[in-house]
N, C-alpha and C positions, 0 to 999 in steps of 0.2 A: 394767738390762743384760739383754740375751734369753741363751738360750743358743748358746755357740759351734756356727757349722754343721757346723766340719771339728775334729777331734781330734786329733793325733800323740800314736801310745803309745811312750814311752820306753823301752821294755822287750822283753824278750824271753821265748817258750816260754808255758806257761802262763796264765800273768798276762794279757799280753799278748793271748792268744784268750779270755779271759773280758771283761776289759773291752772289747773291739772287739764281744764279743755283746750287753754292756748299750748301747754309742753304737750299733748298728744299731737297737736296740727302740726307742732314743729319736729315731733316724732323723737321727741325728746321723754325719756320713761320716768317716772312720777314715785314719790312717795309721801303716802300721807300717814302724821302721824294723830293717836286717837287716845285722848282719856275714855275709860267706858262708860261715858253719859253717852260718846258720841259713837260708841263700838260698832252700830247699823246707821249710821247717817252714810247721805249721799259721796261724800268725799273718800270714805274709804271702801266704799260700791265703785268707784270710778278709778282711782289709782292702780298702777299695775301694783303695788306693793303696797303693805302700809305698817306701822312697827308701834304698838302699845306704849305708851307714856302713864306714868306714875308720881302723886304728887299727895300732899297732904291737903289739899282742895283741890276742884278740879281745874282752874283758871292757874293754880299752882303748876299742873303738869305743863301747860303750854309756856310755861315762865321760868321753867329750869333750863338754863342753855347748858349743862353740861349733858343732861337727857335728851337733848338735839341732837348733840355732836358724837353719842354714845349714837343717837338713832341714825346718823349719817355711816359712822363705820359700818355697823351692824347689816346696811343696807347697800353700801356702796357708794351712795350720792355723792357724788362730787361738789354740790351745791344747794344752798339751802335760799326757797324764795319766802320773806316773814310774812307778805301780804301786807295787812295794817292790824291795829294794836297788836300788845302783847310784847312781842322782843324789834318789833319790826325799826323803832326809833332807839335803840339799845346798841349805842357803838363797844361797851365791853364784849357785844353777843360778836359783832363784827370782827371784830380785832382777836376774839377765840377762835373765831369762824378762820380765821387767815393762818393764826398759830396751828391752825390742825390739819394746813393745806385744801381748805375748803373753801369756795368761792360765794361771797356773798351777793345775791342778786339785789345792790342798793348802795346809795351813796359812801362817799369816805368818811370813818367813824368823824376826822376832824370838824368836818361839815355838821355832819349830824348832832355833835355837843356844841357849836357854835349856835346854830340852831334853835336848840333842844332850851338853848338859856334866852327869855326872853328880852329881858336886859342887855344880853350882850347880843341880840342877833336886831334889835329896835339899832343898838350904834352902829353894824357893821351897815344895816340898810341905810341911815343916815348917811354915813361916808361912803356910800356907792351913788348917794343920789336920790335914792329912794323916800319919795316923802312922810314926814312922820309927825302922831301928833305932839304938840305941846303936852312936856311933862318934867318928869323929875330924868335925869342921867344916869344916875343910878338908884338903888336900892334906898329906899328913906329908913333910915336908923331907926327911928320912933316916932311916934303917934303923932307929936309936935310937929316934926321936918314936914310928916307929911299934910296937917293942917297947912302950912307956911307952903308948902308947893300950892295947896288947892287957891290959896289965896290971892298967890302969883298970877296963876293960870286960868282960874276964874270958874266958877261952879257951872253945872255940875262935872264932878269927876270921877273916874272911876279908878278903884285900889284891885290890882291887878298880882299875883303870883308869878312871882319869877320863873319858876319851875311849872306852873301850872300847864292847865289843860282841859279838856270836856267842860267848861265854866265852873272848875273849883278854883277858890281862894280869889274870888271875883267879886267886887262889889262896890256901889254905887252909892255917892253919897251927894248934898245937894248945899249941905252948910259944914257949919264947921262941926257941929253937934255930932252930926253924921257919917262926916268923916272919921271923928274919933271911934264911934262903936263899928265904922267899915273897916277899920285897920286892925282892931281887933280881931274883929271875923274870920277876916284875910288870911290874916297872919297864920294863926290859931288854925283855920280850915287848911292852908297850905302847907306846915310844919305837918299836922295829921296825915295829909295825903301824900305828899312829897319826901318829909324830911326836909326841908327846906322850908325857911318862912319866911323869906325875902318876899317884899312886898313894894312894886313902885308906882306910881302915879302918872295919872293922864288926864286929859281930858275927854269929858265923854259925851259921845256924838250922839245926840237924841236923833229917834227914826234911821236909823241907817242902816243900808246896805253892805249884806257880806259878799264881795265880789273875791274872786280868785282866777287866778292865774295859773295854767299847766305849763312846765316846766318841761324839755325834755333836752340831757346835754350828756355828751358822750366824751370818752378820752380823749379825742382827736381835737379837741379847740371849739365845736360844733355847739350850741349853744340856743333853743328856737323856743316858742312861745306857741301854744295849741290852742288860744285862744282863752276868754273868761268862764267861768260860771257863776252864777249867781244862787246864794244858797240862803237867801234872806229869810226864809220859811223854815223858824226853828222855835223848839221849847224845851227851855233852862238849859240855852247854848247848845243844845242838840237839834242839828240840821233834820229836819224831814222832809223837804223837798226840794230837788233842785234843779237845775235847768240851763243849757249852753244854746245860743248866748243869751246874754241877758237883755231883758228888753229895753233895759235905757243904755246901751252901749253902742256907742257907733263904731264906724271902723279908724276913726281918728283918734278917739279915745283908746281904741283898742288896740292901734298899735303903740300909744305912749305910754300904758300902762304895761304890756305885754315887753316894749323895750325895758321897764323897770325892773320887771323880773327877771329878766337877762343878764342883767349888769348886776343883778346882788349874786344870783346863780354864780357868774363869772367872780366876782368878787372872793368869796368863798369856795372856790374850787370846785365845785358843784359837780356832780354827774349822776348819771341815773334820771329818774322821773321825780320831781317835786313840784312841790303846789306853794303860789307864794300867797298868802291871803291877805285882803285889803278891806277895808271899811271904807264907804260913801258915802258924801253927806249929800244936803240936799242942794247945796251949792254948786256940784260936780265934782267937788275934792275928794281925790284919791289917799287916803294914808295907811302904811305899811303896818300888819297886824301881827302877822308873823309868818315860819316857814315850816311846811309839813313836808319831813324829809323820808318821805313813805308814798307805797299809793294809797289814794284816796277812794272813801266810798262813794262819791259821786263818781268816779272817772268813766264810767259808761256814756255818760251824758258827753263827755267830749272824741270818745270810738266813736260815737254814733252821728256824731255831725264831722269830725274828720274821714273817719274811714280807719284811722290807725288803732292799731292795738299796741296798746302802752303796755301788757305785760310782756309782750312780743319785744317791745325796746325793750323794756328793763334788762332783760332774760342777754339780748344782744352787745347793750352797752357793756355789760358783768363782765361779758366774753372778751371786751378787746374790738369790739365792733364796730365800726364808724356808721353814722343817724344813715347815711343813704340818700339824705337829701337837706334839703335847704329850706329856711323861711318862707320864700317864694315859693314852694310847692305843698306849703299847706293850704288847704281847702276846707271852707267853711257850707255845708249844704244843709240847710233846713235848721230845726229846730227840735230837740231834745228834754223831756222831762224826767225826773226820776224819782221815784215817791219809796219812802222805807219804812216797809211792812213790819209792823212790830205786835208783838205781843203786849199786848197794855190795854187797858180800859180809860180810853182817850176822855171819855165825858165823866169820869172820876179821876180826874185831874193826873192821869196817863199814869196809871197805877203798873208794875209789871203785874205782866198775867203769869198762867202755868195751869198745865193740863194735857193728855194726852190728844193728839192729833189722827183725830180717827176717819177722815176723810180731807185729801188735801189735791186740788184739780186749782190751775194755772192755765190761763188764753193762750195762744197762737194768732198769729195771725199777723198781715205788714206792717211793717211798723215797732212788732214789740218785743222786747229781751224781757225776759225772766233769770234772773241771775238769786239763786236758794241753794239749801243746803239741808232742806229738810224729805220726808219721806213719811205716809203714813205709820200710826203706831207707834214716835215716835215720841219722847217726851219733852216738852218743853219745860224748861227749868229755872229755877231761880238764880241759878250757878253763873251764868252766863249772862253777853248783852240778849237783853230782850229781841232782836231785830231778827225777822224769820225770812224777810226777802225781800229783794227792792224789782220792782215794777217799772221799766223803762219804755217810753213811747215818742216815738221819732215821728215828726211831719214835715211837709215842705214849709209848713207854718206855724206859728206858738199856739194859733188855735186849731188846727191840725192836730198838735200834738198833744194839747190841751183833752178836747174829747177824745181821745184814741187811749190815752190814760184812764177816762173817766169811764170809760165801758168796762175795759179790761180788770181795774178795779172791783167793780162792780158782779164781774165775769170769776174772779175769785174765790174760791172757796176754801176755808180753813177751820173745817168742824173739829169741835173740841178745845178750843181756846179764844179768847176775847181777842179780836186783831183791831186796827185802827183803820180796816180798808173802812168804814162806811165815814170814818170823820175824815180821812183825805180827801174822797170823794168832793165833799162839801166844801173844803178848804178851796180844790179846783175849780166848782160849782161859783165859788162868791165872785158876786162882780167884782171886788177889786182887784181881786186876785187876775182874775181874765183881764184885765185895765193894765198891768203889771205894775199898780200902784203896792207895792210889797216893799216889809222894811225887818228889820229883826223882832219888833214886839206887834207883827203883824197879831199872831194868833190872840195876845191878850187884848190888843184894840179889839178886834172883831168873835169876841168869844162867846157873845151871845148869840149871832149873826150865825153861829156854826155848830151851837147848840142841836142838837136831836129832834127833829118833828116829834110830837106826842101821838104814841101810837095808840089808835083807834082800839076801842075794846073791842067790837066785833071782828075788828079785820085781826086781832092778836088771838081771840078764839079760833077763825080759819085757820091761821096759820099755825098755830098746835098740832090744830086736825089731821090738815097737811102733814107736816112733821112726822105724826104718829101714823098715818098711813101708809107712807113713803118707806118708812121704818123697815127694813126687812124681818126684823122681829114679829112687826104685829100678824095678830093672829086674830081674824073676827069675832072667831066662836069664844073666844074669851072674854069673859066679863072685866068692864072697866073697875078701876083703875090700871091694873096688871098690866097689860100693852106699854101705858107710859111707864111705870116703873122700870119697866124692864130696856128702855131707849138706849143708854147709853150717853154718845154725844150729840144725841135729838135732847133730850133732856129740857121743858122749857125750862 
């Protein structure tokens, strides 16, 4: 099989203009498709084509697969790449994908609903090998089973969604009390989100590490590991920053964890790019979290210290491609961070934001990727994830890589909407973060630590000043107030 000549990207923003720049280098032609939130965004400025989607929300149009496969003929794509969310872990979208002789760029749907179950994909890593924590085997029936497990296995534990995902139908309990009102939650929160309200139990690792594992395995038997990341910088299960590799990782731990992933990959038929994710404790214990059978929004962090482009595999293995190479010829060089630019007002407890984007300037310079999806003028919206761009900074060193993030940041500009560059900044800034003393409830330990300076009254009067001077609006001869009125996204 060669490689397809035309691609449909199923996604939107970001993602979306990343992978249209790897099918352009491969000289492979692109199509993107656009609800009309997204009708002037960068993704469909960039594709050679791109084909209108229609839906009753607009998160709806990206999640009709028959409006895919209608945009595939209509355009010619031979292949459709999902990127991540949306249809991208949807093996019905696959297996339509195949019925219509169109080539899905991502693993075998069987893979992907083995997977997809977290229950069933905790025993399949079980029985390859893969360490896992104490819990229940299956699904707990009622509230009862599941006190009676916590009991077994000993508090604190966490009540977990089968189907879950982004930390819905997630929750933590400490006694038995607790357990009862988490299994409720669970349950209840999981059936709403999912349709599904299977709910099993664990135990739960106070402080720990999200460590992960890249995956890369092709038709041919080929099977390799790109090294960890570590994404332990997150709030309400949602990663913000991340970083390859990690800095409690050696390379002995790395290859026995990195062998783990291999063998459940192998296990499950595996191919394509996947992520196997693991939890850390403080012991050194690895256990099996589960499996992202998609690409991931970190995976820049691990291009950028390997060298490889993982959508450049994806795109290859779809084909019938063999990896080209071997374990032994990957290459770990420097270190990598990646921070995700979001729309939210971080110090109101990471509110989303929304507002029109009326000046938007991004750094250059060694060291740093910019991977967005946005464009001035544009609006950002409720409709959609909040996330406007992730900010990627490579050094020979973590602290290298560390300040080379922190400038850039800094060097960002995105008028017209509340972004979260200046509380990353800070997150970077904290010594313990610079210590790589980091764990999952890093942010709420240290959340006063990362709080705001109190801005100076005089120095918030200059900067007004500034502001309204800078303004192209302002006009001297005009008497104040009018000038600020008349700002825009200067507006203080």
């Amino acid at each position: 099989m060669s490689l397809p000549s035309k691609v449909l990207v199923a996604n939107r923003g970001e993602i979306a203009v990343r992978i249209i720049r790897t099918l352009r280098r491969m000289e492979i032609e692109s199509v993107a498709v656009y609800h009309a939130l997204d009708a002037d965004g960068r993704a469909v400025r960039e594709a050679d084509e791109a084909v209108e989607l229609f839906g009753e929300t607009p998160v709806g149009a990206y999640l009709d697969s028959e409006a895919i496969i209608a945009a595939c003929a209509e355009s010619g794509a031979e292949a459709v790449h999902p990127g991540f969310g949306f249809l991208s872990e949807n093996a019905d979208f696959a297996e339509a994908l195949a019925a219509a002789g169109i080539l899905f760029i991502g693993p075998p749907p069987d893979a992907m609903r083995a997977m997809g179950d977290k229950i069933e994909s905790k025993r399949l890593a079980k029985a390859a090998g893969v360490p896992t924590l104490p819990g229940s085997e299956d699904a707990v029936a009622d509230v009862e089973e599941a006190i009676a497990v916590a009991d077994q296995i000993g508090y604190p534990v966490l009540l977990k969604a089968s189907a879950g995902g982004g930390g819905k139908g997630m929750r933590t309990a400490v006694d038995a009390d607790a357990c009862r009102e988490a299994f409720e939650r669970a349950s209840s929160e999981a059936l709403a989100s999912f349709g599904d309200g299977r709910v099993f139990v664990e135990r739960f690792v106070e402080r720990p590490r999200h460590i992960e594992i890249q995956v890369l395995a092709d038709t041919h038997g080929t099977v390799l590991h790109l090294g960890e990341r570590e994404c332990s910088i997150q709030r309400r299960y949602q990663k913000v920053i991340e970083e390859s590799p990690s800095p409690v990782v050696d390379e002995a731990t790395r290859e026995k964890i990195g062998q783990t992933a291999i063998d459940l990959a192998r296990a499950v038929g595996y191919t394509s790019a996947g992520t196997v994710e693991m939890i850390a404790d403080d012991d050194g214990g690895f256990y099996f979290l589960e499996m992202n059978t998609r690409l991931q929004v970190e995976h820049p962090v691990t291009e950028a210290v390997t060298g490889i482009d993982i959508v450049e595999q994806q795109v290859r293995i779809a084909a019938g491609e063999p990896l080209g190479f071997g374990q032994e010829d990957v290459h770990f060089n420097g270190h990598a961070i990646e921070a995700r630019v979001y729309a939210e007002d971080a110090d109101a407890g990471f509110l989303p934001a929304t507002g029109r984007l009326g000046i938007v300037r991004f750094p250059a310079g060694d060291g740093l990727r910019i991977d967005h999806g946005v464009v001035e003028g544009q609006e950002v919206t409720a409709s959609f994830d909040p996330m406007i761009a992730k900010v990627i900074a490579h050094g020979a060193t973590r602290e290298e890589a560390i300040e080379r993030l922190r400038a850039a940041l800094a060097a960002t500009v995105l008028l017209g909407v509340i972004t979260n560059t200046s509380y990353l900044g800070r997150v970077l800034a904290n010594p313990h973060f610079k210590a790589g003393d980091t764990h999952t409830g890093f942010l709420d330990e240290h959340h006063d630590q990362l709080a705001p300076r109190a801005l100076d009254a005089e120095l918030e009067r200059c900067l007004v000043a500034a502001a309204a001077l800078a303004s192209p609006r302002f006009d001297p001869r005009l008497a104040a107030p009018e000038p600020l009125a008349e700002m825009g996204e200067w507006r203080p």
